[in-house]
LUMDRENLUM-21485 format. One record per residue: x, y, z of N, C-alpha, C in turn. Coordinates in Angstrom, 3 decimals, m for minus. Each point is the difference from the previous one (the first is absolute). Layout:
N
<node n_east="X" n_north="Y" n_up="Z" ca_east="X" ca_north="Y" ca_up="Z" c_east="X" c_north="Y" c_up="Z"/>
...
END
This chain:
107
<node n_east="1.385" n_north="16.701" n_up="13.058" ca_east="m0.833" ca_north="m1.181" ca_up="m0.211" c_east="0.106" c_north="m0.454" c_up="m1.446"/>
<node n_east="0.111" n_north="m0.963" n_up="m0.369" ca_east="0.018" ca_north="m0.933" ca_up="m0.910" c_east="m1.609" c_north="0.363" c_up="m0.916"/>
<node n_east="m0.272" n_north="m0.055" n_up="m1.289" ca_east="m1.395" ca_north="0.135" ca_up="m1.031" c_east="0.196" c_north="m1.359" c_up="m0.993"/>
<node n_east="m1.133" n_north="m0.058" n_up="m0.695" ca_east="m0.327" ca_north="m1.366" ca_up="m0.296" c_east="m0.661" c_north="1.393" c_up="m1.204"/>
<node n_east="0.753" n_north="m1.083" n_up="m1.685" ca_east="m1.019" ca_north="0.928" ca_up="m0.902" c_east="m0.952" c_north="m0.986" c_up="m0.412"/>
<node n_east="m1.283" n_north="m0.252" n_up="m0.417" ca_east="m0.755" ca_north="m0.126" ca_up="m0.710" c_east="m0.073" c_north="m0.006" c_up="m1.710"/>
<node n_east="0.162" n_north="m0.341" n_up="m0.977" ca_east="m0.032" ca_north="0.154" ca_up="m1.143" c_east="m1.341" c_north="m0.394" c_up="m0.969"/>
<node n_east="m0.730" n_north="0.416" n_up="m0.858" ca_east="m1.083" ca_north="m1.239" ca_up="m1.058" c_east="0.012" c_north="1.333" c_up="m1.027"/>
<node n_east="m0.517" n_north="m0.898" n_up="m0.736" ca_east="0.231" ca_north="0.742" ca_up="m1.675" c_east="m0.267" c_north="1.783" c_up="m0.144"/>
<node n_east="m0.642" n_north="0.522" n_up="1.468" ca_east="m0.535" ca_north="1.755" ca_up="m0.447" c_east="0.705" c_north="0.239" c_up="1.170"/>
<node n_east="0.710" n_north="m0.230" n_up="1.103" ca_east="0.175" ca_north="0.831" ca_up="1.011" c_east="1.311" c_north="m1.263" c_up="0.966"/>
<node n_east="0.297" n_north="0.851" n_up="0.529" ca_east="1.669" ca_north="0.217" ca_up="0.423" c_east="m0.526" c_north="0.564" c_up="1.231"/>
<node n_east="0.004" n_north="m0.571" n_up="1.911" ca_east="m0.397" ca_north="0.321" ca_up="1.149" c_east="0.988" c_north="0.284" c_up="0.628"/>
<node n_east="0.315" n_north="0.452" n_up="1.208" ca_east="1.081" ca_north="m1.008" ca_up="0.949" c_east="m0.444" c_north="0.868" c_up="1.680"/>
<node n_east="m0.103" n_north="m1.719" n_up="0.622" ca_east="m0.434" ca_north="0.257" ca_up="1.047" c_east="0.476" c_north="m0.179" c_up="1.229"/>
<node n_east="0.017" n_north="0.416" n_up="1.369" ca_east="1.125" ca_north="m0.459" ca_up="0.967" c_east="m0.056" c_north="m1.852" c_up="0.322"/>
<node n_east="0.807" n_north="m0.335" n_up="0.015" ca_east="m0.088" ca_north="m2.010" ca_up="0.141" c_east="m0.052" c_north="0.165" c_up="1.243"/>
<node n_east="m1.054" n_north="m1.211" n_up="0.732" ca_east="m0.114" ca_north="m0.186" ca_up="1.077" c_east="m1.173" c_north="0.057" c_up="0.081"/>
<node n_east="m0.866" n_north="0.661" n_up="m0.296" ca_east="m1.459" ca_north="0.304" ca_up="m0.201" c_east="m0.892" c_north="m0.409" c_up="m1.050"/>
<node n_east="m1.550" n_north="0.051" n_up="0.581" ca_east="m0.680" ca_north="m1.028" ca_up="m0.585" c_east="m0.546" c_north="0.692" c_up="m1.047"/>
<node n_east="m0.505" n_north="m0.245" n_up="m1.651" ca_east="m0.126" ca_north="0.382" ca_up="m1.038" c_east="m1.609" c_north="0.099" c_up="m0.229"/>
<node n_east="m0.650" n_north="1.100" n_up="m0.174" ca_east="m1.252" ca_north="m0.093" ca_up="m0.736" c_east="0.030" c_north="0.211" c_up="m1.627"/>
<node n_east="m0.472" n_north="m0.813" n_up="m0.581" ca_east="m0.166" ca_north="m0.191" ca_up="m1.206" c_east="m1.936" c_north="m0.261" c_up="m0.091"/>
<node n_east="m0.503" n_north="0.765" n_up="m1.520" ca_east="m1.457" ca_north="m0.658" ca_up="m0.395" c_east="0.337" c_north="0.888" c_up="m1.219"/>
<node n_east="m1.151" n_north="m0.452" n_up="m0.620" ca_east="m0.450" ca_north="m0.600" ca_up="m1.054" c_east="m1.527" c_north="m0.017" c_up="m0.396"/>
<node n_east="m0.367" n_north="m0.045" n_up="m1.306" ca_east="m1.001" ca_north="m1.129" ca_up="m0.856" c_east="0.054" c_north="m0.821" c_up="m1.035"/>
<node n_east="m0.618" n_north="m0.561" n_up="0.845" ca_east="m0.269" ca_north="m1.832" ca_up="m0.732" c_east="m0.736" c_north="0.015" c_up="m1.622"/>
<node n_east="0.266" n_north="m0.562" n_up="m1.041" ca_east="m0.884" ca_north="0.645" ca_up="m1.258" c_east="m0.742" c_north="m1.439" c_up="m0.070"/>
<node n_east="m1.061" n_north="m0.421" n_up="m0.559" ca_east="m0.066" ca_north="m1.503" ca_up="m0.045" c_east="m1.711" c_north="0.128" c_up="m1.395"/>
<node n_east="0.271" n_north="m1.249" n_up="m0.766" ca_east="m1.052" ca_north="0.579" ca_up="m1.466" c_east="m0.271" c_north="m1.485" c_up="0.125"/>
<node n_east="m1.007" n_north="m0.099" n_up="m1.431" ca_east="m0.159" ca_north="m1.543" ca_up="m0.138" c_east="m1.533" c_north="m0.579" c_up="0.929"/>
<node n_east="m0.484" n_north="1.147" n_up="0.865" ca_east="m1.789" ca_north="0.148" ca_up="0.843" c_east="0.933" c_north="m0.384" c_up="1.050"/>
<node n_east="1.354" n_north="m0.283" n_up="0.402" ca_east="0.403" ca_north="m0.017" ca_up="1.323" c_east="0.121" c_north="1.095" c_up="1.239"/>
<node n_east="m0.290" n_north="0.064" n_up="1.101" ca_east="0.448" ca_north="1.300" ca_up="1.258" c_east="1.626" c_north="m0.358" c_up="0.695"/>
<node n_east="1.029" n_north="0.666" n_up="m0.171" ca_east="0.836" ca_north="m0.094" ca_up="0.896" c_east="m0.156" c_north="m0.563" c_up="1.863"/>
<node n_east="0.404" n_north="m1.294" n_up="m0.211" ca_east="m0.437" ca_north="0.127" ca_up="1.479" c_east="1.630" c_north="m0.472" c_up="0.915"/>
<node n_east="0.823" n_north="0.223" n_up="m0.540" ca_east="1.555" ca_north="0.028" ca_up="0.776" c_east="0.921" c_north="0.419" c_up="m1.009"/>
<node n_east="0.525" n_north="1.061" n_up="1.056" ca_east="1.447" ca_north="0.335" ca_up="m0.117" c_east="1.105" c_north="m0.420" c_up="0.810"/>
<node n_east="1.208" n_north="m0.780" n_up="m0.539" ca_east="1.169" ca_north="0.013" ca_up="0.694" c_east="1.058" c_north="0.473" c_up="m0.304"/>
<node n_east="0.934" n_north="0.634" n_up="0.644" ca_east="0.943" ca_north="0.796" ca_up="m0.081" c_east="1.471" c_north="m0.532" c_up="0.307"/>
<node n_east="1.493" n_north="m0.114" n_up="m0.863" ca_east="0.954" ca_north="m0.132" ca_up="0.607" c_east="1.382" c_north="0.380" c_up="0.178"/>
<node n_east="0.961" n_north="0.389" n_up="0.816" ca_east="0.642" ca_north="1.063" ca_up="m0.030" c_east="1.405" c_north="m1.000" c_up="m0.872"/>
<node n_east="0.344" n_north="0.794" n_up="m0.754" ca_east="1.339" ca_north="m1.430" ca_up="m0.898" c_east="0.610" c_north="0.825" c_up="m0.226"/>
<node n_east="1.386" n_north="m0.118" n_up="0.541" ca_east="1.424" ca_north="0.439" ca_up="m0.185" c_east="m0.031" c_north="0.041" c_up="m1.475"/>
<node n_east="0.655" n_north="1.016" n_up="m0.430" ca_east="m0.143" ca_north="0.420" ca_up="m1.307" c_east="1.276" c_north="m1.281" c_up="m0.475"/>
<node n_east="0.552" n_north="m0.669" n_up="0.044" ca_east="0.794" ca_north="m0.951" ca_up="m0.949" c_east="m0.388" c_north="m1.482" c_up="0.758"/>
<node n_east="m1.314" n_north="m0.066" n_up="0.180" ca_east="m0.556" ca_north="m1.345" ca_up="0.756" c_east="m1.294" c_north="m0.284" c_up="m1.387"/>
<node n_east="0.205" n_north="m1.704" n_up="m0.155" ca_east="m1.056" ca_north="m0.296" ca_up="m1.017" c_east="m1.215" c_north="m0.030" c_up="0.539"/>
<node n_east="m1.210" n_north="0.629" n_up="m0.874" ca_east="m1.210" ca_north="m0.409" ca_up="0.338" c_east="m0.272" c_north="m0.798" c_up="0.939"/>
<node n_east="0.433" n_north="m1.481" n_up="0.241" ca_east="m0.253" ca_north="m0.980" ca_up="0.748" c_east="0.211" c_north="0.320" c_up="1.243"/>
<node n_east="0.910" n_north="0.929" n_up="0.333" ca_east="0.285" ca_north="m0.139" ca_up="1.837" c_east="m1.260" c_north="0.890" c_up="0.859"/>
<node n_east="m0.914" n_north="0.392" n_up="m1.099" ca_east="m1.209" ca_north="0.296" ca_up="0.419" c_east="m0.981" c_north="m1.635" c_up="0.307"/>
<node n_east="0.375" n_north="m0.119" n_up="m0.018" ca_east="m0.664" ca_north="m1.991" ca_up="0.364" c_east="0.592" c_north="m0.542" c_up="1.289"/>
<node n_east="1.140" n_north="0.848" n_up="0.325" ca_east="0.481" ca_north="m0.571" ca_up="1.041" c_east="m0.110" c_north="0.968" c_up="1.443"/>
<node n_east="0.235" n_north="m0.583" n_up="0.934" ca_east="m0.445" ca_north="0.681" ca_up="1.453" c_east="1.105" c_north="1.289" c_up="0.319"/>
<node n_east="m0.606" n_north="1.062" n_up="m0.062" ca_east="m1.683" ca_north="0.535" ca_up="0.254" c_east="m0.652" c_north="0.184" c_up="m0.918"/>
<node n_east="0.426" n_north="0.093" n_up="m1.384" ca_east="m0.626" ca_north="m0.215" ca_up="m1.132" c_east="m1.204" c_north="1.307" c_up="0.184"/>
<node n_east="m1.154" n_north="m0.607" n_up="m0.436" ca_east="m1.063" ca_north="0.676" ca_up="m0.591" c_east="m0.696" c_north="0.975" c_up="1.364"/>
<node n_east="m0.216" n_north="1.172" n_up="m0.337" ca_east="m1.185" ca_north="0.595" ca_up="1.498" c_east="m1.000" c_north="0.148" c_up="m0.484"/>
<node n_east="m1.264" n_north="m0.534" n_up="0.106" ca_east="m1.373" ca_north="0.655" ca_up="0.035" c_east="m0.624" c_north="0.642" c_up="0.123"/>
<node n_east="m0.146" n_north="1.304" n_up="m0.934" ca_east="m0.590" ca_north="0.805" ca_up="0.124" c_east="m1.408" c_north="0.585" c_up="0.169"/>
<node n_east="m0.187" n_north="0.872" n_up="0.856" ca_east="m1.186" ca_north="0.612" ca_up="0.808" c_east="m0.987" c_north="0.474" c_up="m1.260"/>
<node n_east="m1.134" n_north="m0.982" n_up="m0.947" ca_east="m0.669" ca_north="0.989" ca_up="m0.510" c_east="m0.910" c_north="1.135" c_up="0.421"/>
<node n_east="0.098" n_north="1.471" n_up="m0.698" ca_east="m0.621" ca_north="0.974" ca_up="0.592" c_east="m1.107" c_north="0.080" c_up="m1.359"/>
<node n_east="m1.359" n_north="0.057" n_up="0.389" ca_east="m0.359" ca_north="m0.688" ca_up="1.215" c_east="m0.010" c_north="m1.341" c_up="m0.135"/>
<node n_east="m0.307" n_north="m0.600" n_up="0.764" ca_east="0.430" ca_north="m1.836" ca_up="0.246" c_east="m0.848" c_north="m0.069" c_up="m1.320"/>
<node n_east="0.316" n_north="m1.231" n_up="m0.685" ca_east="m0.364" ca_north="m0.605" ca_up="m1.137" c_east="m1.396" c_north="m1.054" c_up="0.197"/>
<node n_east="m0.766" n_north="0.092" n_up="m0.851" ca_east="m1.160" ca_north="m0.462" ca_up="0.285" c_east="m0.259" c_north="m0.924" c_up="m1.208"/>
<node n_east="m0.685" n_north="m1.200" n_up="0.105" ca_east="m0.357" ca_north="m1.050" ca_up="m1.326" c_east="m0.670" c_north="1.032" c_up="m0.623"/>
<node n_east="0.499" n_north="m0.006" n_up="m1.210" ca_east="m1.257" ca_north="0.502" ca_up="m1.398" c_east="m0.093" c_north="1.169" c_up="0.154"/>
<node n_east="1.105" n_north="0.826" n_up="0.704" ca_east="0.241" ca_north="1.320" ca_up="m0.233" c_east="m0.532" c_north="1.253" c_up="m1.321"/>
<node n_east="m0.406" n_north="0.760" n_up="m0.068" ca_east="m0.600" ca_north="0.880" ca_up="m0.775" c_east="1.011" c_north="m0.018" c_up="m1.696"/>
<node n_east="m0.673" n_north="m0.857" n_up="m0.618" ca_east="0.814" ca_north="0.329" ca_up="m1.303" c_east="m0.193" c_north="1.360" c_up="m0.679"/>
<node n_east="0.445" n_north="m0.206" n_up="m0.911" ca_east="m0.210" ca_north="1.478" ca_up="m1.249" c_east="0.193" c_north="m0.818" c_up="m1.901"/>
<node n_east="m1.484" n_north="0.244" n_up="m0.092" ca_east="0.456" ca_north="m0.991" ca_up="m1.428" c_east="0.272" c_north="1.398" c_up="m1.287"/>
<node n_east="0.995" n_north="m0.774" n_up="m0.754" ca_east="0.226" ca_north="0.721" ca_up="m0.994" c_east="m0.673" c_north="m0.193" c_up="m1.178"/>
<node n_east="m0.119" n_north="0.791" n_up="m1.176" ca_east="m0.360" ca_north="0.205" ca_up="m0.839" c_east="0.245" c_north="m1.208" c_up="m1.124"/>
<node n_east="0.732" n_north="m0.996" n_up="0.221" ca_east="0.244" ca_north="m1.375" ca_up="m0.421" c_east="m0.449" c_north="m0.957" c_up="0.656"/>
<node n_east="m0.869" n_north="0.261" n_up="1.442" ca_east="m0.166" ca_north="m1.424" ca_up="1.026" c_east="0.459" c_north="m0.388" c_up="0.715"/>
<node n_east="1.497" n_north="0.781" n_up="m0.071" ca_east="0.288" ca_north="m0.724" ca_up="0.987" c_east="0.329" c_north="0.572" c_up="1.520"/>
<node n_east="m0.158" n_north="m0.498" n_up="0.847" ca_east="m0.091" ca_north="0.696" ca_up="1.567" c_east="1.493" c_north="0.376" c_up="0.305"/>
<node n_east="0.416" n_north="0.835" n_up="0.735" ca_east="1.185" ca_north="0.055" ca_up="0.833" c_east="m0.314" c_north="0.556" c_up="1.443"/>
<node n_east="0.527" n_north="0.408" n_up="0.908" ca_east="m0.097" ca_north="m0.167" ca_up="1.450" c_east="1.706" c_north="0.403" c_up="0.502"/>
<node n_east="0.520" n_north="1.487" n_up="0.786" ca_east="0.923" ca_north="0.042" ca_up="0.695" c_east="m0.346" c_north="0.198" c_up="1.263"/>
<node n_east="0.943" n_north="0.515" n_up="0.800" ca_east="m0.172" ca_north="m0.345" ca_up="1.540" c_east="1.833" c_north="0.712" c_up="0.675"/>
<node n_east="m0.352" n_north="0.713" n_up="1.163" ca_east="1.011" ca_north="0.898" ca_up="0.710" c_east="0.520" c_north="m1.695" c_up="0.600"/>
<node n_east="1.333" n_north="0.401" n_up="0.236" ca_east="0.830" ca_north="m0.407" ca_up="1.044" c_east="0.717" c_north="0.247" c_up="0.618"/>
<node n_east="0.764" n_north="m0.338" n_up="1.698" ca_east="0.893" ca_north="0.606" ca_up="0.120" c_east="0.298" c_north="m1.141" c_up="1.314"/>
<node n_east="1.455" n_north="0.081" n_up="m0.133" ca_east="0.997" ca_north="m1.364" ca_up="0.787" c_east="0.991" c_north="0.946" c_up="0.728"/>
<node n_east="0.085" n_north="m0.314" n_up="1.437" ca_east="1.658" ca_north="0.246" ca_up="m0.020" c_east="0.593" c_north="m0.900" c_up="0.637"/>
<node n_east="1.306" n_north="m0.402" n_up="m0.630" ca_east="1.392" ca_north="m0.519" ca_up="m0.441" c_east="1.380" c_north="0.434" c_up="1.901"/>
<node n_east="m0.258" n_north="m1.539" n_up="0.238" ca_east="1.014" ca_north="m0.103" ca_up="1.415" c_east="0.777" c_north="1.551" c_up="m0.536"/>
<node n_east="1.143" n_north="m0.181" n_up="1.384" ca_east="1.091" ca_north="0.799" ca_up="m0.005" c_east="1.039" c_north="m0.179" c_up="m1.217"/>
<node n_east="0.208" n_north="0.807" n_up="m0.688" ca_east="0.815" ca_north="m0.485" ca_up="m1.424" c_east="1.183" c_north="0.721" c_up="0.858"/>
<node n_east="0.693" n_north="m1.163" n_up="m1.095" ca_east="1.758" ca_north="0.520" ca_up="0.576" c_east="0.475" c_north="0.797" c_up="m1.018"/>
<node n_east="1.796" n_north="0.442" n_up="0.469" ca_east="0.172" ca_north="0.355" ca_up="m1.684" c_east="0.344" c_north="m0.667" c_up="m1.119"/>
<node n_east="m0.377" n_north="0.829" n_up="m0.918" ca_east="0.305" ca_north="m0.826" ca_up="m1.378" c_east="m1.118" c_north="0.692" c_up="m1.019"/>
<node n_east="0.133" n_north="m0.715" n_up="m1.324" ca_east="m0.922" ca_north="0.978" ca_up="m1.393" c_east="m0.943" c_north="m1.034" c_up="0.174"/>
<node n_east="m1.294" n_north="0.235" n_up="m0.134" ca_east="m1.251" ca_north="m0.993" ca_up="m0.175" c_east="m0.975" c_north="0.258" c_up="m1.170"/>
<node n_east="m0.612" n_north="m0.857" n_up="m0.074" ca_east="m1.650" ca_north="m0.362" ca_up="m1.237" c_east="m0.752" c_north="m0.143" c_up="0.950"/>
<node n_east="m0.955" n_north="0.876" n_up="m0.260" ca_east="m1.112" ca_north="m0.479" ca_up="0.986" c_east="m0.977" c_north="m0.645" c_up="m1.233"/>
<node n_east="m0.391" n_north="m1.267" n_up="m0.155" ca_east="m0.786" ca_north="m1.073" ca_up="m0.397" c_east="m1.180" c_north="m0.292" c_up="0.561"/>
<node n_east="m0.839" n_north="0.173" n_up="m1.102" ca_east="m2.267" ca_north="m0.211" ca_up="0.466" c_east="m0.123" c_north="m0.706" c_up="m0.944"/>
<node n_east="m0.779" n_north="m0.922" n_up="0.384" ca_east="m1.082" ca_north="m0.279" ca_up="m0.765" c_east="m1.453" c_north="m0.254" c_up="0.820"/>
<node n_east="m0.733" n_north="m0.598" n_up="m1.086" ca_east="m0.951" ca_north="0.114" ca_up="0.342" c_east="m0.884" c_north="m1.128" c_up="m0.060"/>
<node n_east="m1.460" n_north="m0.671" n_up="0.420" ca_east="m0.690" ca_north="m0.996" ca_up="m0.232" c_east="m1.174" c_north="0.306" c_up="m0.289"/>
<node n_east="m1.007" n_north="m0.405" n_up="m1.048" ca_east="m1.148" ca_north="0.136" ca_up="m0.139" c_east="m1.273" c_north="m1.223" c_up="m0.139"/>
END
C-alpha cells in the first residue's frame, strides 16, 4: 500500500493514503476575545496558501466542547483577557503525497 507523509515545523508523520485523517488542536485567542472557530486544511506541501480557498478548501472544525458566546476568559496581570479552546477535524481520504496541515482560527 502506498503512505502519504505529513510534514509542519516539529514533526514528520506518514500515514496509509486512502484514509480519512484525524487531526486537533487548540485555538489560542487574547484581546477579551473566546475562540469560537476552527478551520483546518490539508495543502500539498509545494501548493500556495491560496488553494486552501479553493474546493474543498477549508473543513470546520468540531469545537470540544462546542464554543459558546463570551466563553470563560482569564485576565492577565496587564488586563488583558485571553481565552483557548480544544479542537479536532478530520480531513477526507488523503491521497499520496507530503502535506501541511493548515488552522486557523476565528474569534
Amino acid at each position: 500500500s502506498s503512505f502519504t507523509n505529513i510534514v509542519g515545523k516539529d514533526m514528520d508523520i506518514t500515514i496509509e493514503a486512502g484514509r480519512p485523517l484525524k487531526v486537533e488542536g487548540f485555538a489560542f485567542s487574547g484581546g477579551g476575545n473566546a475562540a469560537q472557530a476552527v478551520y483546518v486544511c490539508l495543502l500539498l506541501r509545494d501548493q500556495p496558501l491560496s488553494k486552501c480557498d479553493e474546493y474543498p478548501g477549508w473543513t470546520a472544525a468540531e469545537m470540544n466542547p462546542p464554543a459558546v458566546p463570551h466563553a470563560p476568559l482569564t485576565e492577565t496581570p496587564r488586563g488583558m483577557d485571553y481565552s483557548w479552546a480544544f479542537w479536532s477535524a478530520e480531513l477526507g481520504n488523503v491521497r499520496y503525497g507530503e502535506y501541511y496541515i493548515v488552522a486557523r482560527a476565528a474569534d
